[in-house]
C-alpha positions in Angstrom: -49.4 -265.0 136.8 -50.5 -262.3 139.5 -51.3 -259.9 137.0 -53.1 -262.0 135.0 -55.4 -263.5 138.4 -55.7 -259.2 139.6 -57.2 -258.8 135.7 -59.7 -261.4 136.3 -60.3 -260.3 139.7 -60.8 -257.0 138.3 -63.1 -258.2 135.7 -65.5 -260.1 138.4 -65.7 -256.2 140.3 -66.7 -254.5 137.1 -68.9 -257.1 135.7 -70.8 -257.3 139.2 -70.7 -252.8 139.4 -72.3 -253.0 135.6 -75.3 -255.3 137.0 -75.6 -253.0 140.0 -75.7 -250.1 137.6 -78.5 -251.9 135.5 -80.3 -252.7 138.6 -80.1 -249.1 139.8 -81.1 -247.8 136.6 -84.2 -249.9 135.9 -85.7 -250.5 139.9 -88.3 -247.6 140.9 -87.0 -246.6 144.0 -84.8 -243.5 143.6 -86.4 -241.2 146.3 -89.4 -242.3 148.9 -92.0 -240.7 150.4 -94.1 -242.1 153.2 -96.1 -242.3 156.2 -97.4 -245.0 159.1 -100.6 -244.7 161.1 -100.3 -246.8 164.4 -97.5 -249.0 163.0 -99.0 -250.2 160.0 -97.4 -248.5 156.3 -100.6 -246.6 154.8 -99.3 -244.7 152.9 -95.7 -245.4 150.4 -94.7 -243.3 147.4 -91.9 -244.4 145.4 -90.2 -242.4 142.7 -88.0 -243.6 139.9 -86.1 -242.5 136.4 -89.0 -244.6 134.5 -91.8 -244.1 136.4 -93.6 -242.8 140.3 -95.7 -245.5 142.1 -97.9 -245.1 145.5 -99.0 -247.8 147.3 -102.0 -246.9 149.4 -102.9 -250.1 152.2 -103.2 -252.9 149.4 -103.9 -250.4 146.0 -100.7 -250.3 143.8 -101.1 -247.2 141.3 -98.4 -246.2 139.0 -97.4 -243.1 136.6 -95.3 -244.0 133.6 -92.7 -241.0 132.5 -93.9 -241.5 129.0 -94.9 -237.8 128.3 -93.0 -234.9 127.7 -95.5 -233.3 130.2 -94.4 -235.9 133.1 -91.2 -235.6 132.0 -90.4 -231.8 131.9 -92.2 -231.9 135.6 -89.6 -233.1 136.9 -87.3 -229.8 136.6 -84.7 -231.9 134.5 -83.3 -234.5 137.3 -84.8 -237.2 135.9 -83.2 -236.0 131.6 -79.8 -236.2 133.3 -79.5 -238.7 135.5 -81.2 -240.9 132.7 -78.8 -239.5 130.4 -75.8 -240.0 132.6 -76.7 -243.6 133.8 -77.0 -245.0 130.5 -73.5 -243.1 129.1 -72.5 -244.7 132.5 -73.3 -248.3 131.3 -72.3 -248.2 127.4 -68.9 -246.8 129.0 -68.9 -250.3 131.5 -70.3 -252.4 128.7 -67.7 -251.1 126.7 -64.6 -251.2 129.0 -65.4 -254.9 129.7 -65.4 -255.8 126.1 -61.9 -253.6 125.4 -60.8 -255.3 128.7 -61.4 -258.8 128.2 -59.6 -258.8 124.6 -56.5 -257.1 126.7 -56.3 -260.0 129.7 -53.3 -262.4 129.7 -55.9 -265.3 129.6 -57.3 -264.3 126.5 -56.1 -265.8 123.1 -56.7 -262.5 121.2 -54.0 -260.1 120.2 -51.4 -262.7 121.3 -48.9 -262.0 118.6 -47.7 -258.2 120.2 -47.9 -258.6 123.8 -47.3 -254.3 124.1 -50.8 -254.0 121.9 -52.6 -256.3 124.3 -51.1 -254.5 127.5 -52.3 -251.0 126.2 -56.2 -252.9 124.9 -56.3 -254.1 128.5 -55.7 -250.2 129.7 -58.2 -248.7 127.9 -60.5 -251.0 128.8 -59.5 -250.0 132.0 -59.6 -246.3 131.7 -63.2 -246.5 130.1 -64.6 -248.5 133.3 -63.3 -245.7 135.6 -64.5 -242.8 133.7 -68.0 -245.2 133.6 -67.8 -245.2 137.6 -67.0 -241.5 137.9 -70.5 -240.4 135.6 -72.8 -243.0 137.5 -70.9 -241.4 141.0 -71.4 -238.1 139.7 -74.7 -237.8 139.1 -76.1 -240.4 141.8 -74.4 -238.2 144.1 -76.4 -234.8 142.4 -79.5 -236.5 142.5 -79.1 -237.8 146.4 -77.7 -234.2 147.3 -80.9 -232.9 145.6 -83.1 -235.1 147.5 -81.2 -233.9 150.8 -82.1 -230.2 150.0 -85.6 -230.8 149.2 -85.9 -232.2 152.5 -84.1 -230.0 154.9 -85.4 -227.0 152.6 -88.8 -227.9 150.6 -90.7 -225.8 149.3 -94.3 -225.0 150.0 -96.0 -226.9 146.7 -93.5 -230.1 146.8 -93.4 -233.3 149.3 -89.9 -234.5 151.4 -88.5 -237.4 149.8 -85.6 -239.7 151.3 -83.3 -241.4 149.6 -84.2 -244.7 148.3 -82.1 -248.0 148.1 -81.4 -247.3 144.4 -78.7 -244.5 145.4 -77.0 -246.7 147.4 -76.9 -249.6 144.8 -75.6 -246.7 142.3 -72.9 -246.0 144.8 -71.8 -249.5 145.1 -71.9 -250.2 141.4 -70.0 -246.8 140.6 -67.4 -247.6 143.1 -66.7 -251.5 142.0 -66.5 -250.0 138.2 -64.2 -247.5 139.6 -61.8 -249.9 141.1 -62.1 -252.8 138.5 -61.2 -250.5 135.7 -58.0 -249.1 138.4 -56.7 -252.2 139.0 -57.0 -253.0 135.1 -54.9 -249.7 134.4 -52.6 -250.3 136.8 -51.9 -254.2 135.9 -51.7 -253.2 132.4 -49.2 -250.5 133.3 -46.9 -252.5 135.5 -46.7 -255.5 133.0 -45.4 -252.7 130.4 -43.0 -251.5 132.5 -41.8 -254.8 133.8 -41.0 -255.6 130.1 -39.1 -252.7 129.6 -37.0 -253.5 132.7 -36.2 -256.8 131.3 -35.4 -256.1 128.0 -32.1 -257.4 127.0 -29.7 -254.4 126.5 -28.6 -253.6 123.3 -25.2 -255.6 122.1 -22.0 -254.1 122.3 -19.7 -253.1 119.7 -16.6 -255.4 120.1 -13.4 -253.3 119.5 -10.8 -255.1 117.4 -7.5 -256.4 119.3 -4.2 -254.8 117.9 -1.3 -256.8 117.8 1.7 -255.4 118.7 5.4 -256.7 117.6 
């Protein structure tokens, strides 16, 4: 009965990491770039995977990364971290579905109890290697964003990081743990099974009757 609640706790921390790693993915506000004159926001750049919008007082103007021009301009962070953020969520998508056909609740795969145990591990295995790609290359792309501002370069502007990176963060991390607490429930139910198997009969040696 614990295992099976720790699955479905599990399930609630990947499930919510998946829509934080949508979220992250889709929202324009990767990097920022800004300034105030006498307290009011004049100026406010933002810069996503999808597209780069500047607010200037009350003018919203926005440039879509539809072009292989825009797209090439950005020295290849935006290729991979697009890349890697979608491999990122067909990997939770994907460990959720595994996962849920693995949980004790679950009517499927109820005939071999060992078959369900190692479903419900690689379910868990996939949302762990689906946090450790969307950690990995949120964490390049802030680190990036860090240089450029301690160390920009003449033609380029200093961006800080924006709210996305830290919604990538928090999704990567709950995938991380859902899918670790699914591995190790899965693993711990095996092994609980083994432990209580019954031992294997033994041989009863015939009495000899002696006159």
């Amino acid at each position: 009965m614990a295992n099976g609640c720790v699955q479905v706790f599990a399930c609630i921390l990947a499930s919510v990491g998946l829509v934080c790693l949508i979220t992250s993915t889709c929202v324009n506000e990767w990097k920022t770039n800004g300034y105030t004159n006498e307290g009011v926001n004049s100026f406010k750049e933002y810069v996503g995977l999808w597209m780069k919008c500047s607010v200037h007082v009350t003018q919203l103007e926005c440039t879509v990364f539809d072009s292989l021009e825009s797209v090439l301009y950005q020295r290849g962070e935006i290729q991979w971290t697009r890349a890697m953020m979608i491999i990122s969520i067909i990997l939770s998508v994907c460990g959720l579905t595994v996962a849920v056909l693995g949980m004790k609740f679950t009517l499927c795969l109820d005939v071999d109890k060992q078959v369900k145990n190692k479903v419900a591990f690689v379910g868990g295995i996939l949302l762990i290697l689906s946090g450790v790609c969307a950690l990995g290359i949120v964490s390049w792309y802030a680190n990036g964003v860090i240089t450029n501002f301690h160390n920009p370069k003449p033609e380029e502007k200093r961006y800080t990081l924006g709210k996305c990176l830290f919604l990538g963060w928090g999704g990567a991390l709950l995938s991380f743990i859902g899918g670790a607490l699914l591995a190790c429930c899965s693993l711990s139910r095996s092994a609980s099974r083994r432990s209580y198997a019954s031992p294997p009969p033994v041989p009863m040696t015939s009495e000899k009757d002696y006159v």
